[in-house]
C-alpha positions in Angstrom: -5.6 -29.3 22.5 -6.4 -25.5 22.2 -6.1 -22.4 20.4 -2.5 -22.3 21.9 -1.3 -25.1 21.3 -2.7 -26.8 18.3 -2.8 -30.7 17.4 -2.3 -31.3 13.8 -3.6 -34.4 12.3 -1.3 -36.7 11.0 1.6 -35.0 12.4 4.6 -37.7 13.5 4.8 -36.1 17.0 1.3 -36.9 17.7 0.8 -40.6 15.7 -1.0 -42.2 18.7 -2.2 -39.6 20.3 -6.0 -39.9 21.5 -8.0 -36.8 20.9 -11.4 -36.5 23.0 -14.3 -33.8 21.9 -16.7 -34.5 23.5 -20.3 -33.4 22.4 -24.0 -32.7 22.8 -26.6 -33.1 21.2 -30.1 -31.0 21.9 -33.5 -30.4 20.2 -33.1 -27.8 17.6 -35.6 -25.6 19.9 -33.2 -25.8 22.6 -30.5 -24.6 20.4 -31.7 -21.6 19.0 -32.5 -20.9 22.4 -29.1 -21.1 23.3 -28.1 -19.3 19.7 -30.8 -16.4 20.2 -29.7 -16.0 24.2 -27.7 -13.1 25.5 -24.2 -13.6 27.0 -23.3 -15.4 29.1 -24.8 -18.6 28.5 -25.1 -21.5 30.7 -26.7 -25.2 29.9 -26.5 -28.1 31.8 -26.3 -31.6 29.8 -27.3 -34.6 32.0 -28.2 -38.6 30.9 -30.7 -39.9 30.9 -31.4 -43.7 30.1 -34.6 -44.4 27.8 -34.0 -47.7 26.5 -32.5 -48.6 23.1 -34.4 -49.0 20.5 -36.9 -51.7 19.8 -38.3 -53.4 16.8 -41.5 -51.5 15.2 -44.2 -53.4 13.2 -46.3 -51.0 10.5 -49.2 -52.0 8.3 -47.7 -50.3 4.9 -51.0 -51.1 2.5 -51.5 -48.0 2.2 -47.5 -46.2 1.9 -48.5 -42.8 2.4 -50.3 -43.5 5.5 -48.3 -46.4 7.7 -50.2 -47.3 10.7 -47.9 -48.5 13.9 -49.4 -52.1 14.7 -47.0 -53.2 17.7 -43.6 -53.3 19.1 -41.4 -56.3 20.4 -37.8 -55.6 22.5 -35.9 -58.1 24.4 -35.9 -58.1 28.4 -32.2 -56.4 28.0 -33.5 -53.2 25.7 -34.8 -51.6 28.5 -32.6 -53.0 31.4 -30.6 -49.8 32.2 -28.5 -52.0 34.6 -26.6 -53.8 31.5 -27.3 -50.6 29.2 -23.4 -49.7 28.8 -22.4 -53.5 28.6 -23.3 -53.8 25.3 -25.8 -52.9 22.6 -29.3 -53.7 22.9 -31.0 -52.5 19.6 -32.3 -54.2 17.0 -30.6 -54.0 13.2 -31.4 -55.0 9.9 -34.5 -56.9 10.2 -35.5 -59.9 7.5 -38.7 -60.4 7.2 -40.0 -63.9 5.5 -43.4 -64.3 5.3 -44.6 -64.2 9.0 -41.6 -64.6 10.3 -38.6 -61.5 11.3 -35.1 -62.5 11.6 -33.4 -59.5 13.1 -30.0 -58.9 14.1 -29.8 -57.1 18.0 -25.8 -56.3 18.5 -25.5 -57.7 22.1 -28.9 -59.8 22.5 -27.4 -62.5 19.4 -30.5 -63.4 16.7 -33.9 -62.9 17.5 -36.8 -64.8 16.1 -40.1 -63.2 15.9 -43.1 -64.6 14.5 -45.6 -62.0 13.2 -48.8 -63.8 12.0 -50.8 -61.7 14.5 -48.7 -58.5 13.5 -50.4 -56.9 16.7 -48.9 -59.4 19.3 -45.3 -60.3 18.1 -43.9 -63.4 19.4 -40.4 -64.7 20.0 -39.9 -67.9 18.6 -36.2 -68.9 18.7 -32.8 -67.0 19.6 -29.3 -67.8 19.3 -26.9 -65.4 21.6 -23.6 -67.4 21.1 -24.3 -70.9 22.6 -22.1 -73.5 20.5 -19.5 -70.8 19.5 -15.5 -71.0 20.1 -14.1 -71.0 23.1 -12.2 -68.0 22.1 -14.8 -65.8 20.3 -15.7 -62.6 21.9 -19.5 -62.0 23.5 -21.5 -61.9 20.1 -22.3 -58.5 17.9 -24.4 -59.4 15.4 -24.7 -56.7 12.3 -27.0 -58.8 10.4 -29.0 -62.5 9.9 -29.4 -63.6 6.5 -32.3 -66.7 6.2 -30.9 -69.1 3.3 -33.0 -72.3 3.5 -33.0 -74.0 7.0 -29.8 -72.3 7.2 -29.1 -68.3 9.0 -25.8 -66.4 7.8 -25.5 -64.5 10.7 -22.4 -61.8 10.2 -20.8 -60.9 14.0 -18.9 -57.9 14.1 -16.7 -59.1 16.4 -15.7 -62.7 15.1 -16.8 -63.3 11.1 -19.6 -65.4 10.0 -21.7 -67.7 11.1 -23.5 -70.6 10.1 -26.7 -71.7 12.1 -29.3 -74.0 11.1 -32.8 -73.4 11.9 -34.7 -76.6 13.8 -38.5 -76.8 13.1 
């Protein structure tokens, strides 16, 4: 693909066809740097491995001025070993009284028990034990809490039903 030698969309001759741009993204500093800067230009792009992110606990009494209490991750958020096996970030917290239900892609259902908002603690996870034999390694989008009863949506393989033990 190139000025000579255009791709068009949706054109028959290219159905299939797997186009790759790849990109970068920098701090808007760095880019007016790079915009203000006389030719020729020359940046290097390297990765580097920070974690994914991790779930954040606020004290919100006062809305206009949130104050950060804590933070809770599981041991694979930060494991740049496994970091491009799978997605370690949390998604779409639930929070019932002292008690967060979140979603984590890769790391299944977490748990978390917040009555001391300051010291977060894991209190049950699910990340796939019981399910088929042929469903995929989980991907959980989100964890509903419906009586003793979690709806837990997997991106990979539908719904599922788990019920909460005491």
């Amino acid at each position: 693909m190139g000025g000579d030698n255009p791709v068009l969309l949706g054109a028959p001759s290219v159905v299939g066809t797997t186009i790759t741009v790849p990109g970068v993204f920098v701090q808007r500093s760095t880019g007016l740097l790079l915009l203000d800067a006389l030719p020729p230009v020359t940046a290097r792009a390297a990765a580097v491995f920070n974690g994914w992110r991790f779930l954040r606990v606020f004290d919100v009494k006062d809305p206009a001025s949130p104050v950060a209490l804590s933070t809770f991750a599981t041991p694979n958020t930060n494991n740049e070993a496994v970091a491009t096996q799978g997605t370690w970030s949390v998604h779409n917290p639930e929070v019932r009284g002292n008690t967060i239900y979140a979603s984590w892609y890769s790391d299944g259902v977490r748990v978390i028990d917040i009555s001391q908002p300051s010291a977060p603690r894991e209190i049950g996870f699910w990340v796939g034990a019981g399910a088929p034999d042929d469903a995929p390694a989980v991907n959980i989008w989100s964890v509903v809490p419906h009586g003793d009863l979690l709806l837990v949506s997997d991106r990979n393989f539908g719904l599922y039903i788990l019920k909460q033990r005491p």
